[in-house]
N, C-alpha and C positions, 0 to 999 in steps of 0.2 A: 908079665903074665906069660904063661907056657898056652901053647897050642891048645893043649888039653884043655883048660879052663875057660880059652877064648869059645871053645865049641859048645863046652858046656855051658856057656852064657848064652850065645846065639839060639841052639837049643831048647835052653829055657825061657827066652824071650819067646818065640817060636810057640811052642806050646802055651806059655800065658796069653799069646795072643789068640791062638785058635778057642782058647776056651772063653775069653773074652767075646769073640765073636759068636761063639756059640751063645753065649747067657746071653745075647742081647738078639739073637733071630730067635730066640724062644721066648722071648719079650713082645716083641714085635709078633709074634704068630697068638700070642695071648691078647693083645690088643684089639687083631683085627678080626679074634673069633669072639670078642667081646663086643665090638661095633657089629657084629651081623646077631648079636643077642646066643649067642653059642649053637647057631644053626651052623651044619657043613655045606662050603657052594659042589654042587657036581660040577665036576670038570673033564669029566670023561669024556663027553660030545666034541670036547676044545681040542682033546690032545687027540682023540683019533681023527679028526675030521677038519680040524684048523679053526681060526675065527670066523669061518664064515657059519660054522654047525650053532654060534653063539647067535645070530640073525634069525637063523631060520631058514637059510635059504638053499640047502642042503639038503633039510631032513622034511620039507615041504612042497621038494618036486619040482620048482620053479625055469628045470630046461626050458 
């Protein structure tokens, strides 16, 4: 086999594989908005303020 073709294999491994991963986290993101009955969780509290904004103990004054 020539260069050429080794790259176009590896390549196309490459690519099968990202889209393998892809169809299977959009599997998994189907699953787990089906386990919460197809509600969305808010997670903006999480990502601006850490785990602790998940407590409460942040956004209820607790110094």
């Amino acid at each position: 086999m020539t260069k050429e073709t080794m790259a176009i294999l590896v390549f196309g491994a490459i690519i099968a594989l990202a889209i393998i991963m892809f169809a299977l986290e959009r599997r998994g993101i189907a699953a787990r908005k089906a386990a919460r009955r197809g509600r969305e969780v808010d997670v903006s509290g999480l990502i601006a303020f850490g785990s602790a904004a998940g407590e409460g103990t942040k956004t209820h004054g607790t110094d």
